[in-house]
C-alpha positions in Angstrom: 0.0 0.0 0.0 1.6 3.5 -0.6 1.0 5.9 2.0 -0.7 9.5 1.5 1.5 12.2 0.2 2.9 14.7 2.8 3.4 18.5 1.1 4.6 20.8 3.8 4.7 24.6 2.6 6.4 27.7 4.8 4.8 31.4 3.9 6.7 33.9 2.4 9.0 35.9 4.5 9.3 39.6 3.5 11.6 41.7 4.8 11.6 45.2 4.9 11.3 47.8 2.1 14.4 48.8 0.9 15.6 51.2 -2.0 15.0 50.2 -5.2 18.3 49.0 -5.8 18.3 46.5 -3.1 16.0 43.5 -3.8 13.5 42.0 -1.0 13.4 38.4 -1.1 11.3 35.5 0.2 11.4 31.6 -0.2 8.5 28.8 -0.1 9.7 25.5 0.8 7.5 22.2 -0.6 8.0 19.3 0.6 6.7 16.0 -1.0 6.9 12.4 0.6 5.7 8.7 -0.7 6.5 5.5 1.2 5.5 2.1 0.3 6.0 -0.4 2.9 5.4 -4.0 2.3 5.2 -7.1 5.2 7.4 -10.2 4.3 7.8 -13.6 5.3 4.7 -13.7 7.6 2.2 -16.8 7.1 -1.2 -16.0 7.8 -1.7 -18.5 10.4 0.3 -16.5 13.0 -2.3 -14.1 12.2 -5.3 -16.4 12.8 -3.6 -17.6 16.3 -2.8 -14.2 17.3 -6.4 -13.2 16.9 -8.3 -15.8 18.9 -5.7 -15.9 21.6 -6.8 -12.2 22.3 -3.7 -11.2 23.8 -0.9 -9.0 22.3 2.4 -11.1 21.1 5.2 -9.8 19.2 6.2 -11.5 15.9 8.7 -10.1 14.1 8.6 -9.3 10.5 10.4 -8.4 7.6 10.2 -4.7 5.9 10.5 -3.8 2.6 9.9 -0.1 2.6 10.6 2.1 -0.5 10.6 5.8 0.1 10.6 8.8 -2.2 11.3 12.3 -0.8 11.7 15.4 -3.1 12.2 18.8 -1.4 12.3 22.1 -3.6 12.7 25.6 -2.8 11.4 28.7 -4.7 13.6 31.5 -4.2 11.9 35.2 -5.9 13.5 38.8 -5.2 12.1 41.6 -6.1 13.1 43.8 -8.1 16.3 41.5 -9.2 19.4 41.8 -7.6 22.1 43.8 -9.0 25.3 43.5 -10.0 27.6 43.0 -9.0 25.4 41.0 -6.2 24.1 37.2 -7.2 21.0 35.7 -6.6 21.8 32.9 -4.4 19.3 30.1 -2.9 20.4 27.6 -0.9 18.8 24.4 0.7 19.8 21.8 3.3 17.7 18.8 3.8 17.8 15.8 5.8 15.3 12.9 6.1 15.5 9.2 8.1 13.1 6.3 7.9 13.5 4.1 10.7 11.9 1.0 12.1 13.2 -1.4 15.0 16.3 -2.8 13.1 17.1 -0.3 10.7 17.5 3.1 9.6 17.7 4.9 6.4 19.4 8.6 6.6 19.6 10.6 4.0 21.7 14.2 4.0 21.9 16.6 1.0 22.1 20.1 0.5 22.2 22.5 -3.0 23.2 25.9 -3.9 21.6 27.5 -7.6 23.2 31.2 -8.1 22.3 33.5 -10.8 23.8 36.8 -12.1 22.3 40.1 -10.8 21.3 43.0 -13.4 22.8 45.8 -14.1 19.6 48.0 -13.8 16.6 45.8 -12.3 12.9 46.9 -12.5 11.3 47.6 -9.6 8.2 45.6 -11.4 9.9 42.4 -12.6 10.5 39.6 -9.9 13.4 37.4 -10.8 12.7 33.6 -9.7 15.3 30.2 -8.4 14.4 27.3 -7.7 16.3 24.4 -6.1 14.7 21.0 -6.0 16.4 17.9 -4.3 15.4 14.2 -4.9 16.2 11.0 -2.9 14.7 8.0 -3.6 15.6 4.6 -1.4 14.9 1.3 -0.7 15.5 -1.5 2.2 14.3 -4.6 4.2 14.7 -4.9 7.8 13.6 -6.8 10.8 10.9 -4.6 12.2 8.6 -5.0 15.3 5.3 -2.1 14.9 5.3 0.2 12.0 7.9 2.2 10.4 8.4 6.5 10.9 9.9 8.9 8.8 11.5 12.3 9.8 12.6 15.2 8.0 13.6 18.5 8.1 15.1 21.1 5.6 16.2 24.7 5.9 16.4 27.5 2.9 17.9 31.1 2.1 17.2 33.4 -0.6 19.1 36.3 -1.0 21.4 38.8 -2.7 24.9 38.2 -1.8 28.6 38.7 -2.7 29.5 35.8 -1.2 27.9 32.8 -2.8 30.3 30.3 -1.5 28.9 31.0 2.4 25.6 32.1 1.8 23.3 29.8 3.4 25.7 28.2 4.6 25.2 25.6 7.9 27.5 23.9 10.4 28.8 21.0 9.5 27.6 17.4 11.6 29.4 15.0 13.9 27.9 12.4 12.8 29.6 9.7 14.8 32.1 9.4 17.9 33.6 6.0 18.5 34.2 4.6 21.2 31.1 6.8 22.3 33.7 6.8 25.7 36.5 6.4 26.9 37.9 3.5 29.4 41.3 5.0 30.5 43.8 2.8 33.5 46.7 4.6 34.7 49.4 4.7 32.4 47.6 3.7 29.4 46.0 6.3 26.5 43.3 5.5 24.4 42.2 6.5 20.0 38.6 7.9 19.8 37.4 8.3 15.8 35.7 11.3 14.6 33.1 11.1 11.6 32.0 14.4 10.2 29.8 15.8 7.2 28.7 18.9 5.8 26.0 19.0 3.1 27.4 21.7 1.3 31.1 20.4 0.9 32.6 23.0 3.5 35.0 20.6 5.5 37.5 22.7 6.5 39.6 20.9 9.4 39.9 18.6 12.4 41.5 20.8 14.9 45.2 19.4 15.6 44.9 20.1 19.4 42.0 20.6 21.6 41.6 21.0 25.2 39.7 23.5 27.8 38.7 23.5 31.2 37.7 20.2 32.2 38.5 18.6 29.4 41.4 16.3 29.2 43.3 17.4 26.0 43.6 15.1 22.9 46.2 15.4 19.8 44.9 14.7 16.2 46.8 11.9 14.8 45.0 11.8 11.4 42.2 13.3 9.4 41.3 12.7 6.0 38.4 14.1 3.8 36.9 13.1 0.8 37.2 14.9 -2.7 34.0 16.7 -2.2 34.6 17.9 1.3 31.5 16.4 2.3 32.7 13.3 4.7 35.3 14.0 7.1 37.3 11.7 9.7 40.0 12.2 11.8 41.8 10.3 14.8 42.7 11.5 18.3 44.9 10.4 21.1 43.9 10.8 24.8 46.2 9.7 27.4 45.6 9.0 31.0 45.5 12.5 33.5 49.0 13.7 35.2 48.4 13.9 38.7 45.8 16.2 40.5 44.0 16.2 36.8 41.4 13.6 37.8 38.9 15.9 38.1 38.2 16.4 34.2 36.9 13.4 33.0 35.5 14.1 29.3 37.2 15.4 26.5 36.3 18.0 23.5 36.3 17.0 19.9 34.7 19.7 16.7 35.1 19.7 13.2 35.2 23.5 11.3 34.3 24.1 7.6 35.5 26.7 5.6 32.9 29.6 6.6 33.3 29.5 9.9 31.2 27.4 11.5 31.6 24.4 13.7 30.4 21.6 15.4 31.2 19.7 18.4 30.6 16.9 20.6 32.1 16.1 24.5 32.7 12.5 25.0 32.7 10.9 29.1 36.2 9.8 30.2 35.7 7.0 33.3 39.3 6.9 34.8 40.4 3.9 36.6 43.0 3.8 39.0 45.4 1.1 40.3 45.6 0.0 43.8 47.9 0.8 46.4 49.7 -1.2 49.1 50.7 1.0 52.6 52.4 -0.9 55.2 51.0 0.3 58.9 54.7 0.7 61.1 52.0 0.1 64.0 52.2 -3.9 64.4 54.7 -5.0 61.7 57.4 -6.8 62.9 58.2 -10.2 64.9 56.4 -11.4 67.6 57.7 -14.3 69.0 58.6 -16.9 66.7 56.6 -15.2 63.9 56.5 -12.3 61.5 54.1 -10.0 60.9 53.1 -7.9 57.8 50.0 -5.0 58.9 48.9 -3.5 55.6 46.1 -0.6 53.9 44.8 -0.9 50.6 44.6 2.4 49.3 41.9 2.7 45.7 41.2 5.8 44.6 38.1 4.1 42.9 36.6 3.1 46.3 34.1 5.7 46.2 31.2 3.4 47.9 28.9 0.8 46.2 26.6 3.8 44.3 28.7 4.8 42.2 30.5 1.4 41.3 29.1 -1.5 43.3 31.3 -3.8 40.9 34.6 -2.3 42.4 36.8 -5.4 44.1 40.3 -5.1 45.4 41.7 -8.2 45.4 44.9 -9.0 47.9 47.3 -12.3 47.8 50.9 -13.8 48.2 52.7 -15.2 46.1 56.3 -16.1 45.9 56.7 -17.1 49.3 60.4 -17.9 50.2 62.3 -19.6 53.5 58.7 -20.2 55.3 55.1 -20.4 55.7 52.8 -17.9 55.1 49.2 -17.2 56.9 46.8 -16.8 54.7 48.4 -19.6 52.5 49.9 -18.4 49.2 47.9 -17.3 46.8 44.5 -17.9 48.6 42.6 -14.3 47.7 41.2 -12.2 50.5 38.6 -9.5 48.6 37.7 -5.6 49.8 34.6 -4.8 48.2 33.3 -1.5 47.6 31.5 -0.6 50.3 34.8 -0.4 51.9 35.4 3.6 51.8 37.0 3.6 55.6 40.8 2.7 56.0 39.6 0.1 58.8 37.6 -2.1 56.4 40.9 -2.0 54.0 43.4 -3.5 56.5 44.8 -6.7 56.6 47.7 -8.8 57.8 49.9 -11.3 56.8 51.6 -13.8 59.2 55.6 -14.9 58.0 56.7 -18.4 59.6 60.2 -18.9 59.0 62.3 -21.8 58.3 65.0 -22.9 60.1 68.7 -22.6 58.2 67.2 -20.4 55.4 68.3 -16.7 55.2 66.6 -15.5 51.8 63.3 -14.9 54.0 61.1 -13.3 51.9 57.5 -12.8 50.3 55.2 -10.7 48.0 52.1 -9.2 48.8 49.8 -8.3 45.6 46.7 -6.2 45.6 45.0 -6.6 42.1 41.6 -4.5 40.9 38.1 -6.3 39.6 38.8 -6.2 35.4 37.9 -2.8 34.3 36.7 -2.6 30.6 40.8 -2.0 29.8 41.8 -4.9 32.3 42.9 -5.1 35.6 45.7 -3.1 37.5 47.8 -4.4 40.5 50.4 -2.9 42.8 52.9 -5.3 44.4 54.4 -5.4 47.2 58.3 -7.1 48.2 58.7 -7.9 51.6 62.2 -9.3 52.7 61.8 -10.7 56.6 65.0 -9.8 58.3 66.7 -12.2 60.2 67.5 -12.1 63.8 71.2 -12.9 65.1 71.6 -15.5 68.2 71.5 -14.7 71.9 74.0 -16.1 74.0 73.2 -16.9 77.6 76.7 -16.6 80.2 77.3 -16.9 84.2 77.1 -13.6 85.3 80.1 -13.9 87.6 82.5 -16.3 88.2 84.9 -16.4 91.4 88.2 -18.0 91.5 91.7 -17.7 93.1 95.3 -18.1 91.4 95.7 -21.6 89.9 92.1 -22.8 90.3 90.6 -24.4 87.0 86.9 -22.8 86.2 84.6 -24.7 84.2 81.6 -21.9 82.7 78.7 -23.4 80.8 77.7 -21.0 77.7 74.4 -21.5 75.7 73.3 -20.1 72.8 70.2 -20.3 70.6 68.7 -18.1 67.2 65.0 -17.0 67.2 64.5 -17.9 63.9 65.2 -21.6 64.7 68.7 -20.9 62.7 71.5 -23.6 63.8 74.3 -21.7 65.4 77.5 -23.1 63.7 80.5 -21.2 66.2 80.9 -20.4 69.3 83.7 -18.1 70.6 84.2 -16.5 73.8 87.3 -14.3 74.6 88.7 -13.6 77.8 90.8 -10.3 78.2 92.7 -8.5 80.8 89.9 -7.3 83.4 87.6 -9.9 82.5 87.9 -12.2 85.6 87.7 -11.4 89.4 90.2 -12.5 92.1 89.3 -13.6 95.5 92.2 -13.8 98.7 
């Protein structure tokens, strides 16, 4: 079935009187619309079922829609412009069918000039016209009915300056990725697609950045022949310190009259983890180790605003001795914890006897951000502990007489103690008449 025909007119616009030798011109827009839209691949059974069943269920269909647009302007100035002034109309249209699974865009714009006289008549009207056609077919998968949108914009005038006249701002027409995922360290490409009906493209700026934007560097642009299509690539790198605050960035596109378009694009920043040792409580106590810790995330900003956040802490690479909890088994800080208290841990460090390279890591890795995970590590080498030595505290003997003194010794760390050496100087013994 072909759908009724859609003509959409805009009055004249006057403007002022003027002297004779300055024209006043007006423009009617028409626009005329035809869409034929056909079902495909439905049998008429689903039909009969869906009917006595009495309730509403979706089946999808196929779309062939064919749609016809033509958009014209009438340009008319009275009396004609003159020379050395043109006649210049101008019109930018734009029209989209869509249905669930598809679109159909269509962008265009045209520019018709003519001469100006040298001595126009107050009583002849000098008349342009610009049409535009688009004609377009396509099938989709489509649930309910299909819509159509357009729009279109005109000037009529007397101008010098033909090229600009009329002129409009040229289109971002796509950002990808639509944002950016950045980790610390890392930088990121975002692709600009711009277009500009009347074949203005001017330039991608090579450098953009205000405030709170995060600045990005053009890497490439390239334009078609007709100006018309645009893309360029920039680079965005991760914030230098104290710059997390700006998290989008600024792209725009300029033609060659002046005008611009632009688009701002969300950053989300993600931060690695940080491992703090707490003095208070590290050490040895007794015959055991001890490792106090804080895990410090900048992206611990509570469960609203990123309930997926998990800090995950683990050892690995333990060396010379035991460690409590067991290497590698994963202890997890969720997000709700925003206090230091909730991010502290331990780790306990039993040593081995005879085995001096005493030593462990401590690992604090994110929850996979869409760029991956991050993970700061931390070395911990366990000092060893020399032997104590346990001696008489005073021995009495007189000249000649033999002393026997029983020394012991023993090492904390369950270390054998190879030698044993006590010297005796001058002073170091007491004599008793």
């Amino acid at each position: 079935m072909k759908g009724a025909v859609f003509v959409l007119a805009v009055g004249m616009i006057v403007l002022a009187h003027q002297p004779i030798a300055n024209a006043r011109c007006a423009h009617q827009l028409e626009t005329e619309v035809e869409m034929e839209v056909k079902k495909l691949g439905l049998p008429t059974i689903i039909i009969a079922k869906v009917a006595g069943v009495g309730v509403g269920i979706d089946v999808e269909v196929t779309l062939a829609f064919q749609t016809a647009v033509t958009f014209k302007l009438s340009c008319g100035c009275q009396p004609c412009c003159q020379h050395p002034k043109k006649q210049v109309a101008s019109l930018s249209v734009s029209t989209s069918v869509r249905a669930f699974g598809g679109t159909v865009v269509f962008v265009g714009a045209a520019t018709r000039e003519q001469e100006g006289e040298e001595h126009p008549s107050e009583t002849r009207e000098c008349i342009l016209t610009v049409e535009l056609g688009y004609q377009e077919g396509t099938r989709v998968p489509a649930l309910g009915g299909v819509r159509m949108f357009f729009s279109q914009t005109g000037s009529c005038d007397c101008t010098d300056d033909p090229k600009c006249f009329g002129n409009t701002a040229p289109v971002i027409v796509g950002v990808s990725p639509p944002w950016v995922d950045l980790n610390k360290g890392t930088s990121a490409t975002v692709t600009v697609k711009a277009s500009d009906a009347q074949g203005n493209l001017d330039n991608f700026p090579s450098e953009i950045e205000g405030p709170g934007y995060l600045p990005v560097k053009r890497l490439s642009q390239w334009f078609n022949e007709a100006r018309t299509l645009g893309q360029a690539e920039y680079l965005v790198e991760f914030p230098k310190e104290g710059d997390g605050l700006r998290k989008s960035l600024l792209v725009s596109v300029w033609d060659k009259c002046g005008k611009m378009d632009a688009k701002t694009i969300g950053v989300r920043l993600f931060y690695p983890p940080v491992l703090v040792v707490i003095p208070e409580g590290s050490g040895w106590h007794g015959q055991t180790y001890v490792l106090m810790y804080r895990v410090d995330d900048p992206d611990f900003q509570g469960c609203n605003q990123d309930r997926w956040e998990v800090v995950y802490v683990f050892v690995e690479e333990v060396k010379c001795g035991a460690t409590y909890p067991p290497e590698l088994w994963e202890r997890s800080f969720p997000c709700h914890c925003v206090h230091e208290e909730c991010r502290m841990g331990s780790v306990s460090f039993t040593p081995k006897g005879d085995c001096c390279d005493r030593s462990f890591k401590v690992v604090a890795k994110d929850s996979s951000s869409p760029v991956g995970s991050q993970r700061d590590v931390l070395f911990v080498k366990v000092p060893n502990r020399p032997p104590t030595v346990q001696v008489p505290g005073e021995l009495k003997v007189r000249p000649g007489q033999t002393v026997t003194a029983t020394v012991t010794a023993t090492d904390p760390d369950g270390d054998t103690v190879d030698t044993l050496t006590q010297k005796f100087g001058p002073g170091s013994f007491v004599l008793e008449w």
